[in-house]
ZAMAR-756186 format. One record per residue (C-alpha): residue number from 1; chain; x, y, z. Coordinates in pm, whole numbers, m for minus. Layout:
REM ZAMAR-756186
kese=NUM kolmar=A u=X v=Y w=Z;
...
END
This chain:
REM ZAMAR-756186
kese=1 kolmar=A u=3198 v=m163 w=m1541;
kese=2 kolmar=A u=2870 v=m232 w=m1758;
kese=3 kolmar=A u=2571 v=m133 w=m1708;
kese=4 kolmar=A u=2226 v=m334 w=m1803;
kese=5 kolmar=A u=2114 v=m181 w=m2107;
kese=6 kolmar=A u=1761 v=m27 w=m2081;
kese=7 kolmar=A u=1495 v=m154 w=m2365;
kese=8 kolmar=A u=1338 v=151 w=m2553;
kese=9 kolmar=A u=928 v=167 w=m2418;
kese=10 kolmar=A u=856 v=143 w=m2811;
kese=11 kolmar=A u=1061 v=m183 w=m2844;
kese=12 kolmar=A u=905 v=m351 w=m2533;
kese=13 kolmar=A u=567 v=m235 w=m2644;
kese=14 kolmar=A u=620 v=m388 w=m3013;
kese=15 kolmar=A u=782 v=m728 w=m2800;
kese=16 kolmar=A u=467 v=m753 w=m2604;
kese=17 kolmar=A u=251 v=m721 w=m2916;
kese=18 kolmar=A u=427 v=m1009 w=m3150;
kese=19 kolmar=A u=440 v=m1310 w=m2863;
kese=20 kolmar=A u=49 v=m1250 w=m2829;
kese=21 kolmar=A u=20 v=m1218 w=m3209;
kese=22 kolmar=A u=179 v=m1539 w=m3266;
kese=23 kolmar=A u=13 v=m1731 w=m2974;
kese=24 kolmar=A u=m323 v=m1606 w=m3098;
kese=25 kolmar=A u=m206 v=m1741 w=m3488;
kese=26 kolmar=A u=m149 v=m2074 w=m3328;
kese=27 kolmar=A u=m457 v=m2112 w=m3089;
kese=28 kolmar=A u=m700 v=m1996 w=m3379;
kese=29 kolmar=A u=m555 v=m2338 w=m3588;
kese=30 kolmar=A u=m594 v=m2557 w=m3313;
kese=31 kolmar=A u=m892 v=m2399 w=m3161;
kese=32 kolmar=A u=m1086 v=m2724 w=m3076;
kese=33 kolmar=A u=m1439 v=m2775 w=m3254;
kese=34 kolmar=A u=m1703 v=m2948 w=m3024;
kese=35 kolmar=A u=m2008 v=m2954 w=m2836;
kese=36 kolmar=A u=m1929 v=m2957 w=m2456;
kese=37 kolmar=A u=m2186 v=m3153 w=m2340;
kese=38 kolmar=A u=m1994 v=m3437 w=m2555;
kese=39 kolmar=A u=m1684 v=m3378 w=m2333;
kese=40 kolmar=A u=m1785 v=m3277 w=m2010;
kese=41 kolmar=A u=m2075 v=m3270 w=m1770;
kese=42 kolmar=A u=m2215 v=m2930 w=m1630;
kese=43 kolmar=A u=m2232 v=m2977 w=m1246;
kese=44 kolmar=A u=m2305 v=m2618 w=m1166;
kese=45 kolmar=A u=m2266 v=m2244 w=m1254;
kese=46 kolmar=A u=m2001 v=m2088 w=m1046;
kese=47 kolmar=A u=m2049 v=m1708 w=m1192;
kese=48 kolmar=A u=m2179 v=m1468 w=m1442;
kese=49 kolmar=A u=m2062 v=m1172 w=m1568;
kese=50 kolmar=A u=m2131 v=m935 w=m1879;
kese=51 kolmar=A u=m1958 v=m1069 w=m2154;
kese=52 kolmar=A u=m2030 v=m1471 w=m2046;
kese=53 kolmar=A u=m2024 v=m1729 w=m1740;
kese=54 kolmar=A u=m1855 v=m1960 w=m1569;
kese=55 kolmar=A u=m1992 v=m2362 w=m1519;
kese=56 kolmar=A u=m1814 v=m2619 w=m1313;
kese=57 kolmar=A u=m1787 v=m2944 w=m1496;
kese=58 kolmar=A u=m1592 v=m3260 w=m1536;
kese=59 kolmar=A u=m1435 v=m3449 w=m1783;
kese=60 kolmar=A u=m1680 v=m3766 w=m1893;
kese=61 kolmar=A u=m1391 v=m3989 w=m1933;
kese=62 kolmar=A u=m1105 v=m3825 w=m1696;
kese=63 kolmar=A u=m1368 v=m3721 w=m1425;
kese=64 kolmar=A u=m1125 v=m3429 w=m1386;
kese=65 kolmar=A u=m1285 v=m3126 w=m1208;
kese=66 kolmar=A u=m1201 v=m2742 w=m1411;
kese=67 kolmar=A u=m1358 v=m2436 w=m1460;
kese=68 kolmar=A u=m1524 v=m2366 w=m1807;
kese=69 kolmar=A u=m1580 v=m1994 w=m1912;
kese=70 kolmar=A u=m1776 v=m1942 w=m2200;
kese=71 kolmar=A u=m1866 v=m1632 w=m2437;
kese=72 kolmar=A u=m2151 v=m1651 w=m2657;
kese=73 kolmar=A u=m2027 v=m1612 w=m3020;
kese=74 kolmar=A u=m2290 v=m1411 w=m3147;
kese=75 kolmar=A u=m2197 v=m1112 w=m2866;
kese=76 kolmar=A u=m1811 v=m1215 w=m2893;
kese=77 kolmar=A u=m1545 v=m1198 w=m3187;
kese=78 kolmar=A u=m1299 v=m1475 w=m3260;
kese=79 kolmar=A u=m1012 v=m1260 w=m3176;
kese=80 kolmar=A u=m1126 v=m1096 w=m2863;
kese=81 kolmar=A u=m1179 v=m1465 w=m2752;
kese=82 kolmar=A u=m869 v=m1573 w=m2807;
kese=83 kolmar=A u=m699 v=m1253 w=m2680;
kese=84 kolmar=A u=m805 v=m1306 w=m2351;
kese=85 kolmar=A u=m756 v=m1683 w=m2353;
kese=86 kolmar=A u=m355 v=m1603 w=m2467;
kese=87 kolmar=A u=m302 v=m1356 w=m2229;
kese=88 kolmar=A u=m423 v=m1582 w=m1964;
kese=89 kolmar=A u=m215 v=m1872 w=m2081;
kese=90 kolmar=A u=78 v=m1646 w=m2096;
kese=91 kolmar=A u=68 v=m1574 w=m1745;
kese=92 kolmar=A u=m56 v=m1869 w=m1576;
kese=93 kolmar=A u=255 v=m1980 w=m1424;
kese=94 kolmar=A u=246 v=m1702 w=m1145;
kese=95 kolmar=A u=113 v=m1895 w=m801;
kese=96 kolmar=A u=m124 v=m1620 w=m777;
kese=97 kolmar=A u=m264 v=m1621 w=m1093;
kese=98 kolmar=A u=m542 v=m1870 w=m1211;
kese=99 kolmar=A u=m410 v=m2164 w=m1380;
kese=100 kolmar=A u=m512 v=m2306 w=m1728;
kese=101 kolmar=A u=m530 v=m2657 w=m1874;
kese=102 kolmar=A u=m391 v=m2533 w=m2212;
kese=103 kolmar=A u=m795 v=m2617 w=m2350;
kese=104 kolmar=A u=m958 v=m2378 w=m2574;
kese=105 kolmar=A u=m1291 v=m2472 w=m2764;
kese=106 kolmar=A u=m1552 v=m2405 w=m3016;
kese=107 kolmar=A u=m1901 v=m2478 w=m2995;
kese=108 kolmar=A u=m2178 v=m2407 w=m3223;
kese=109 kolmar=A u=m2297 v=m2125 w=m2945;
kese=110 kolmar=A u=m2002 v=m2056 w=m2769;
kese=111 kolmar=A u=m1619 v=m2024 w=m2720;
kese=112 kolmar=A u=m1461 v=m2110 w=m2451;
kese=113 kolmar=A u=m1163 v=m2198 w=m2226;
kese=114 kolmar=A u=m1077 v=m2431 w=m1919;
kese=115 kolmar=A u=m920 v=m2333 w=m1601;
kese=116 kolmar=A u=m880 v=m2446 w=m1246;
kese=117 kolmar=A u=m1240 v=m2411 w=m1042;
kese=118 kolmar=A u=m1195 v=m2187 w=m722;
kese=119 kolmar=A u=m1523 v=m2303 w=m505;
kese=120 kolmar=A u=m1480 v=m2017 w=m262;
kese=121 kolmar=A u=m1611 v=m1756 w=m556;
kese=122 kolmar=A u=m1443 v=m1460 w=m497;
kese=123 kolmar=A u=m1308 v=m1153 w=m256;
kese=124 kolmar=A u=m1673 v=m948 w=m357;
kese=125 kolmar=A u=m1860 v=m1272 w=m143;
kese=126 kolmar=A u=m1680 v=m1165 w=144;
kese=127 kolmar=A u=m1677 v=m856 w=165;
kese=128 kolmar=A u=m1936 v=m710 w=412;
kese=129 kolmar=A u=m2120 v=m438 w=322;
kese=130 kolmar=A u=m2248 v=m138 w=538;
kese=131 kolmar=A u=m2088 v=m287 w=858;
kese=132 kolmar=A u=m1822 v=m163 w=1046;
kese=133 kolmar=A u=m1556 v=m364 w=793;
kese=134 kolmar=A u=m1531 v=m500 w=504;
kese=135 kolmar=A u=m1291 v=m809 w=585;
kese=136 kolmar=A u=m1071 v=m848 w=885;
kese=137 kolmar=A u=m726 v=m633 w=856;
kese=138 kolmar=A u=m485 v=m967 w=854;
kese=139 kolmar=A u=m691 v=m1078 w=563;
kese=140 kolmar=A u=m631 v=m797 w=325;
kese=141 kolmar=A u=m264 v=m808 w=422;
kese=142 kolmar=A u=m285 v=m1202 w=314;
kese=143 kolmar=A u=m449 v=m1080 w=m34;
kese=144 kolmar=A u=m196 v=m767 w=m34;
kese=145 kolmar=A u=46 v=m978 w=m61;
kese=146 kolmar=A u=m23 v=m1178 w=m348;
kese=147 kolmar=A u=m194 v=m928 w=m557;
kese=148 kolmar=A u=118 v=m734 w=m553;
kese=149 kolmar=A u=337 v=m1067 w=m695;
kese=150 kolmar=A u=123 v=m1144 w=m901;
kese=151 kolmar=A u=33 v=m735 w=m1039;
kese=152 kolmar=A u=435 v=m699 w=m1070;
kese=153 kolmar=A u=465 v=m1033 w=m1244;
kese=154 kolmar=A u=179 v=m870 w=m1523;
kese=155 kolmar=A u=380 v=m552 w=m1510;
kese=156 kolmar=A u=700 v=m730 w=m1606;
kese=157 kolmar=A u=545 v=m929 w=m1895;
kese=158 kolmar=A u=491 v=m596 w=m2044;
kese=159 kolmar=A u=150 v=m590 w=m1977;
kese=160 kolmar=A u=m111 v=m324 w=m1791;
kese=161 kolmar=A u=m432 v=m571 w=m1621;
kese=162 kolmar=A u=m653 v=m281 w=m1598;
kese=163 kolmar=A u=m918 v=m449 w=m1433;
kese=164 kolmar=A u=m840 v=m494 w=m1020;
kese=165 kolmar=A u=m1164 v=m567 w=m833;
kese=166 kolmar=A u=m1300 v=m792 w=m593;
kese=167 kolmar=A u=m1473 v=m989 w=m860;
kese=168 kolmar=A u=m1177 v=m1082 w=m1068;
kese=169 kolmar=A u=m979 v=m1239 w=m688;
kese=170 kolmar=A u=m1061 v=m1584 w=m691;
kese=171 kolmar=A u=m1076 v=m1751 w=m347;
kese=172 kolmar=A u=m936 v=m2147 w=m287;
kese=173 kolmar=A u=m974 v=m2107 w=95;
kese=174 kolmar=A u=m1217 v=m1923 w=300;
kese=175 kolmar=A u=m888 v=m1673 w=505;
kese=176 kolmar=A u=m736 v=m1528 w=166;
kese=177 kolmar=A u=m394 v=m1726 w=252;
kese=178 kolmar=A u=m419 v=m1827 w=m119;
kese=179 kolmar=A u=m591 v=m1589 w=m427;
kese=180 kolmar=A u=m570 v=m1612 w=m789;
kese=181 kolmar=A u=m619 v=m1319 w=m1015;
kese=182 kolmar=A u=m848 v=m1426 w=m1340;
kese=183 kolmar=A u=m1050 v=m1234 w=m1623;
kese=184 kolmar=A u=m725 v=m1119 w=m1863;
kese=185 kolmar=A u=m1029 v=m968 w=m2127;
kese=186 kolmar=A u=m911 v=m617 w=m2083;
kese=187 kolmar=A u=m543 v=m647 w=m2026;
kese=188 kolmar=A u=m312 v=m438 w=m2259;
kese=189 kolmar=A u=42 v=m394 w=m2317;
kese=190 kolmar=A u=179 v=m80 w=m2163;
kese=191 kolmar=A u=190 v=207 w=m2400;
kese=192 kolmar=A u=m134 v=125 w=m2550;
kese=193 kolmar=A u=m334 v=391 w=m2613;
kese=194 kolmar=A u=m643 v=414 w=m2438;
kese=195 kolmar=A u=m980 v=660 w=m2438;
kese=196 kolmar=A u=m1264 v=651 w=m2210;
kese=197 kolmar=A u=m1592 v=503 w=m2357;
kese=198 kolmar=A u=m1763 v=429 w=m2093;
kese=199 kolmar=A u=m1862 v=594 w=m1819;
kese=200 kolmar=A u=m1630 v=687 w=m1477;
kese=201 kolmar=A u=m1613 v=422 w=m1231;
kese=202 kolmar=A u=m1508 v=412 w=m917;
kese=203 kolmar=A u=m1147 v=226 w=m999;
kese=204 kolmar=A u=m1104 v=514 w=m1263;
kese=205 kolmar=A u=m791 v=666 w=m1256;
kese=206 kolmar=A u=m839 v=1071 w=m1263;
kese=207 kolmar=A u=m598 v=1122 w=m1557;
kese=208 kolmar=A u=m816 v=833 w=m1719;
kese=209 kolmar=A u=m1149 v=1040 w=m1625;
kese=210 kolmar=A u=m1023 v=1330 w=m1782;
kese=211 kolmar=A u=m909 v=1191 w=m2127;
kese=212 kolmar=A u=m1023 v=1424 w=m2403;
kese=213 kolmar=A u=m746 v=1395 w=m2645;
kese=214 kolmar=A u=m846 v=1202 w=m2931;
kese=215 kolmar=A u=m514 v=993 w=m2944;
kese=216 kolmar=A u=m611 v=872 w=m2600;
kese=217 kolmar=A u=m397 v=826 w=m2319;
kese=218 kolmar=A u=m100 v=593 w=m2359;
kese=219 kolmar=A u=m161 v=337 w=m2045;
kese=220 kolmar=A u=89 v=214 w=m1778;
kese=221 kolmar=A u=98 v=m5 w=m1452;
kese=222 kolmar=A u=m23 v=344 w=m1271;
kese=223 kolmar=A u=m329 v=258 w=m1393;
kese=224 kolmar=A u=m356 v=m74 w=m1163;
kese=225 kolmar=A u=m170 v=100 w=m918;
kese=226 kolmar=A u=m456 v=325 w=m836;
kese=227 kolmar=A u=m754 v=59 w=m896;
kese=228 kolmar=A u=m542 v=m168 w=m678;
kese=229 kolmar=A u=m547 v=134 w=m408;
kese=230 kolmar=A u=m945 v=128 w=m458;
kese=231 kolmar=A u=m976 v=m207 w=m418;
kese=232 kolmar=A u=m810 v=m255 w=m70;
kese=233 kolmar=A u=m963 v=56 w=34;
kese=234 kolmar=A u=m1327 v=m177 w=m54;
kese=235 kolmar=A u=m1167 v=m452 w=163;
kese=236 kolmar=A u=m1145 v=m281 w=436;
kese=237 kolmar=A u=m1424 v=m57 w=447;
kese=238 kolmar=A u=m1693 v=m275 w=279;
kese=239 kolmar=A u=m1768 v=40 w=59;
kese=240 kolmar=A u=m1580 v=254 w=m224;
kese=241 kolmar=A u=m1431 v=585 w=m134;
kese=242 kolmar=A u=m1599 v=786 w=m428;
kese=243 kolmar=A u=m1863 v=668 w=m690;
kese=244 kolmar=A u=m1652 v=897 w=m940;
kese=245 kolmar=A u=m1284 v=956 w=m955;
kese=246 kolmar=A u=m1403 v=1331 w=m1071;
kese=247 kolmar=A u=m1453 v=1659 w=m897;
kese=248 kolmar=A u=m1803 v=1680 w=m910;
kese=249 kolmar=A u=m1834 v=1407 w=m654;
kese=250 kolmar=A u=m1827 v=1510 w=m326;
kese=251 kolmar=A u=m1606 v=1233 w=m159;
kese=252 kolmar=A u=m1357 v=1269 w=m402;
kese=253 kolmar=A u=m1352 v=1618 w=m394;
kese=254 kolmar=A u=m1278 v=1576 w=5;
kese=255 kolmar=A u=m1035 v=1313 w=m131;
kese=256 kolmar=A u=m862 v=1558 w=m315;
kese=257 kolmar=A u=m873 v=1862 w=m57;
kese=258 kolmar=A u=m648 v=1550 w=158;
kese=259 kolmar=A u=m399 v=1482 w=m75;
kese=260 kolmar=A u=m288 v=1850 w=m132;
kese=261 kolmar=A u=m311 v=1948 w=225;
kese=262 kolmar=A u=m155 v=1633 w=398;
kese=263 kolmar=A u=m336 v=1764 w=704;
kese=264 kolmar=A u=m476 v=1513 w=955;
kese=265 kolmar=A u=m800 v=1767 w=977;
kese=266 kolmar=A u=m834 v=1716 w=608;
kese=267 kolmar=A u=m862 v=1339 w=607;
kese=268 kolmar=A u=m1230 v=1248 w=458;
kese=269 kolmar=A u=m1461 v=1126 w=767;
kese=270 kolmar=A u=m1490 v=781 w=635;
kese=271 kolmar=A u=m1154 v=723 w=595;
kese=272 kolmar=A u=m1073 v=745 w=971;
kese=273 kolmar=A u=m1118 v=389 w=1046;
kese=274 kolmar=A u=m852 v=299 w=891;
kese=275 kolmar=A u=m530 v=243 w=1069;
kese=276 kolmar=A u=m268 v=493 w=1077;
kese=277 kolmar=A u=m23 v=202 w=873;
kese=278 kolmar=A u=m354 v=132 w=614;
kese=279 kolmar=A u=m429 v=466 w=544;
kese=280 kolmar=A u=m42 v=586 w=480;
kese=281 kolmar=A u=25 v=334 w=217;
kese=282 kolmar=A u=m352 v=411 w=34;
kese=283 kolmar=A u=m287 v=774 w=18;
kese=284 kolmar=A u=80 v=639 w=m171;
kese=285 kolmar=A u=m125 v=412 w=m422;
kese=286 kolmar=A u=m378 v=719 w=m488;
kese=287 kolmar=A u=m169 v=965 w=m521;
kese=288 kolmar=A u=m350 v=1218 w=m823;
kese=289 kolmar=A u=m41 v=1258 w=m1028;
kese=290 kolmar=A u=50 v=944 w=m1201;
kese=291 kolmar=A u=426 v=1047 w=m1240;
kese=292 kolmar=A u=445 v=1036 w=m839;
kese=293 kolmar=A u=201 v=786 w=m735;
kese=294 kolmar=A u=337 v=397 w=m574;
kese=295 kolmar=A u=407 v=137 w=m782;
kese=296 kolmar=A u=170 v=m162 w=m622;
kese=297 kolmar=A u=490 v=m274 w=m456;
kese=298 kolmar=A u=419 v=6 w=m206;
kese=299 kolmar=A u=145 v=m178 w=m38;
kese=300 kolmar=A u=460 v=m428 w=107;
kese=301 kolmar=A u=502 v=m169 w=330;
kese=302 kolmar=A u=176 v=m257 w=461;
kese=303 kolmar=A u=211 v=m640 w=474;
kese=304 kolmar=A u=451 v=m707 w=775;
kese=305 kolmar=A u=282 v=m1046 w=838;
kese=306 kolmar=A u=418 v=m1403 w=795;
kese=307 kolmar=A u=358 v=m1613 w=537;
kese=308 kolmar=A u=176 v=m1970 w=648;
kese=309 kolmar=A u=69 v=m1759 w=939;
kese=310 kolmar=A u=m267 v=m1918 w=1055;
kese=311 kolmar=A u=m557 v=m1653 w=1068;
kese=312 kolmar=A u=m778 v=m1637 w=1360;
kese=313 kolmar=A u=m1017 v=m1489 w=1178;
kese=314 kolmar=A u=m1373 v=m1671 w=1016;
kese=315 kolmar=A u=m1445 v=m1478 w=697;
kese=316 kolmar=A u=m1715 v=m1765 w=637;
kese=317 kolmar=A u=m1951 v=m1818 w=884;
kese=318 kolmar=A u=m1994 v=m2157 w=1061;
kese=319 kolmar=A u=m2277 v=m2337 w=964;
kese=320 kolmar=A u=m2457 v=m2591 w=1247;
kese=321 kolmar=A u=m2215 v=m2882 w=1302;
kese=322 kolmar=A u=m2374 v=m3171 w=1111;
kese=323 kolmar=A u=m2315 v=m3591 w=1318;
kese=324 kolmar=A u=m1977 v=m3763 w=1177;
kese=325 kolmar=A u=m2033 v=m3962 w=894;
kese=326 kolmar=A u=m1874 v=m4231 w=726;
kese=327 kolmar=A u=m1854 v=m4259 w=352;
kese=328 kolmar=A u=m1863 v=m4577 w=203;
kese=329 kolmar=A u=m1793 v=m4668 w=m181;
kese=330 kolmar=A u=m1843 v=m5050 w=m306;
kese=331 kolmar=A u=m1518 v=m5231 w=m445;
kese=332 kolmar=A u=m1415 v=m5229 w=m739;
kese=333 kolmar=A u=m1436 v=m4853 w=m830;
kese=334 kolmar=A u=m1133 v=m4708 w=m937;
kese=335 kolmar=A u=m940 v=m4356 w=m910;
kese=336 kolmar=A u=m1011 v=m4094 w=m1175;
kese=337 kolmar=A u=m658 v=m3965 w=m1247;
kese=338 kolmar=A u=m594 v=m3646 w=m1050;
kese=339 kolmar=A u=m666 v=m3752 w=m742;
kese=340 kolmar=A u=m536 v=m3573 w=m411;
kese=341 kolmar=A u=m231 v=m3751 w=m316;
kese=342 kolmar=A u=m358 v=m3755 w=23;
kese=343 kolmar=A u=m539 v=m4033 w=m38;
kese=344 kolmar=A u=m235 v=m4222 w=m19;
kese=345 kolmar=A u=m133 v=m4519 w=m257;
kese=346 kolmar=A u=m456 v=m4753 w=m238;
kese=347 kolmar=A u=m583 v=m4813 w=m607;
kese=348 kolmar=A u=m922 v=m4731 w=m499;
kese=349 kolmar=A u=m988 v=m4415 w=m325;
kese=350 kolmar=A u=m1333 v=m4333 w=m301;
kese=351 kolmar=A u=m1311 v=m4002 w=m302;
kese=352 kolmar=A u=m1140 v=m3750 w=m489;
kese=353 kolmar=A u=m1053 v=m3404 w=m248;
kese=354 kolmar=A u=m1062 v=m3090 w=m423;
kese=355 kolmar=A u=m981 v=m2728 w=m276;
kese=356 kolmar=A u=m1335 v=m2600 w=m296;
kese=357 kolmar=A u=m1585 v=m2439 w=34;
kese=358 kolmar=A u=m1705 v=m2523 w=370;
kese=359 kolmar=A u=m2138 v=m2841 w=652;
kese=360 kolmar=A u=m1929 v=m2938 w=953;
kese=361 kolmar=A u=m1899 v=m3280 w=968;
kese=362 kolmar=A u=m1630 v=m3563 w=984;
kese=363 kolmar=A u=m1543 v=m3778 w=644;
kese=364 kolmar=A u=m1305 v=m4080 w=703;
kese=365 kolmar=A u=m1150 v=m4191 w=394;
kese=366 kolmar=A u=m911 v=m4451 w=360;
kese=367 kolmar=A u=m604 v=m4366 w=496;
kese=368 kolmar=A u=m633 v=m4031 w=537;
kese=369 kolmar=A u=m925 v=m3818 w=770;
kese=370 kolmar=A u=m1041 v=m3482 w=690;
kese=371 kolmar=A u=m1247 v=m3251 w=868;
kese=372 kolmar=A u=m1441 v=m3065 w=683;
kese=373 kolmar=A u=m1692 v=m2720 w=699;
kese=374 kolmar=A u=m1867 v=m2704 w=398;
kese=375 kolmar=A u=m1970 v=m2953 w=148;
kese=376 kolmar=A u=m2009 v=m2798 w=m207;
kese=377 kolmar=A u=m2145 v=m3049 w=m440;
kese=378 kolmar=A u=m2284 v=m3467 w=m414;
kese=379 kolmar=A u=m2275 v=m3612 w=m780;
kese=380 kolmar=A u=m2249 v=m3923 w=m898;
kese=381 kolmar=A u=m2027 v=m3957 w=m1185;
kese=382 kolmar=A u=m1941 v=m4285 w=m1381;
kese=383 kolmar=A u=m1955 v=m4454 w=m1030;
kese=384 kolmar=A u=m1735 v=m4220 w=m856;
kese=385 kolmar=A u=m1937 v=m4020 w=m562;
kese=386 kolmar=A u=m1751 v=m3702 w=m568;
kese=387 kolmar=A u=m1732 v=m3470 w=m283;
kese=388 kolmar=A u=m1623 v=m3103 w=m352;
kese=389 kolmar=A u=m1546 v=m2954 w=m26;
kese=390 kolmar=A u=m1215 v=m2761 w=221;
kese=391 kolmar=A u=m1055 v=m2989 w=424;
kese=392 kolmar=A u=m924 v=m2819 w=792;
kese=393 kolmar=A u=m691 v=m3075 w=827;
kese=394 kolmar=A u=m513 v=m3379 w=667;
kese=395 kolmar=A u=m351 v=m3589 w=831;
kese=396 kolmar=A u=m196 v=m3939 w=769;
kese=397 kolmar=A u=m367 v=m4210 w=999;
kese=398 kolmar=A u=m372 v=m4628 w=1024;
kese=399 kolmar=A u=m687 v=m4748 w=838;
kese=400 kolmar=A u=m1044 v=m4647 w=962;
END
């Protein structure tokens, strides 16, 4: 009988290395040179971060709705650009990873890259801070869940994310039933070796805190294994466990005391809100020794829920119920091509439904009604009105 046999860590280290290498050869000679206001309209800014921001805009002649992240060139080298734009591209097939239109660009001020737009922001909005919880228990099972498939999918690629937080979990509905991961700039293949330059963070791993060799630590999924322990800790809490994943901080020191003794007297006094279940399968995710800690599979323990199970929980508050309203577009405007198909087969839907947030209120278009909570954006767009908003519910009706 044969056995599989197993791929030397050098070898898949060296594999991982040449299929970026030659998608980043290809993408620098077909990086696309142009302004983006001649392409696409800026409706809004949807985040900002350190290294760049986000803007929602559409295609002038498509009217097609993405995200556009951009990194200003004179804080940002070609080939950390177009790192993170392969490694995203690589991986963009996962269902819970953020999915690209195959776009990169060149501007005279920036590069940049398109993406889906998530109009629910991300897990950090949600998150409530200083109350009794961060987000309702069902919820962080829902994000569980796809964090892990989409974490092992990484893993499997060869790859370590190193960056699991709040921030990089984009949102497409307002109960977590569907998350993307994004923000691939710090991603690695395993083995890489790795020294701390900046200072500890909360997501830290301990043997990452305590790096002094001067080869640096070669990295592994542990790494996201413990940040992704941190992070679901954050959901549930609305606060971190430690500022520092180092003995000098007091929490973490408690932290610590816990994990050696394994007595229930031992367990830190903020982490006794969590459920027996939630705080089993974080102590498995955090454990201090690398070698024996859960892989992020471990949290499946946690999830016993359905999938398609429908949340009773509001994670985004209801706003004041706004009267029904009608819209209307004159004839003769015509579909921009990407329209939801549930606006059914009439050549002119008025308006094009994207996944994006939540103002009460009734829209009746065409064939198809939608109730809707939040209306994002009104613009006006080579004669299209577009409305960016969540439907409830879509149902197939006569005409209206």
């Amino acid at each position: 009988m044969s056995g599989q046999v197993a791929i030397p860590h050098s070898q898949r280290l060296c594999t991982a290395l040449a299929v970026l290498d030659e998608m980043l050869e290809i993408t620098a000679q077909s990086l696309v040179r142009t302004e983006v206001a001649e392409h696409y309209q800026v409706i809004r800014e949807l985040g900002r971060g350190k290294y760049g921001h986000v803007v929602l805009v559409t295609h002038r002649q498509r009217g097609t709705p993405m995200a556009l992240k951009l990194l200003p060139k004179a804080h940002t080298k070609l080939h950390t650009f177009l790192y993170e734009y392969c490694v995203a591209l690589s991986l963009a097939t996962h269902p819970a990873i953020i999915s690209m239109f195959g776009i990169a660009i060149e501007s005279s001020q920036h590069y940049g890259f398109l993406y889906e737009p998530a109009l629910h922001r991300d897990l950090i909005s949600i998150i409530k801070p200083r109350v009794s919880d961060g987000i309702p228990e069902p919820a962080t099972k829902q994000c569980a869940k796809q964090l892990v498939s989409a974490l092992e999918f990484i893993h499997s690629r060869g790859l370590v994310y190193r960056d699991v937080k709040p921030e990089n979990v984009l949102l497409f509905d307002p109960e977590c039933r569907r998350i993307k991961l994004t923000d691939f700039g710090l991603t690695r293949p395993k083995g890489t070796r790795l020294k701390l330059v900046a200072g500890v963070i909360p997501y830290t791993a301990p043997e990452l805190s305590n790096t002094t060799s001067a080869q640096g630590l070669p990295i592994d999924a542990s790494l996201d294994a413990w940040a992704f322990g941190v992070m679901l800790f954050c959901l549930l809490t609305g606060y971190f466990p430690w500022e520092q994943s180092l003995p000098a901080d007091p929490f973490f020191e408690d932290f610590m005391l816990w994990q050696e003794s394994g007595l229930d007297e031992d367990l830190p006094r903020h982490w006794r809100r969590l459920t027996a279940e939630a705080t089993h399968m974080l102590r498995s995710l955090l454990v201090l020794d690398p070698a024996q800690r859960s892989p992020v599979s471990g949290a499946l323990h946690y999830t016993p829920i359905p999938l398609g199970t429908d949340p009773p929980w509001p994670l985004i508050p209801q706003l004041v119920p706004l009267p029904p309203a009608r819209v209307l577009i004159p004839p003769g405007t015509s579909s921009p091509p990407g329209t939801d198909s549930a606006m059914g087969a009439n050549p002119h839907p008025p308006v094009s439904l994207l996944w994006g947030a939540h103002p009460p209120g009734a829209v009746s278009v065409h064939r198809s009604h939608c109730i809707i909570t939040e209306i994002e954006i009104y613009s006006s767009i080579n004669s299209h009105l577009w409305l960016f908003f969540t439907c409830n519910k879509i149902s197939k009706q006569g005409p209206v």
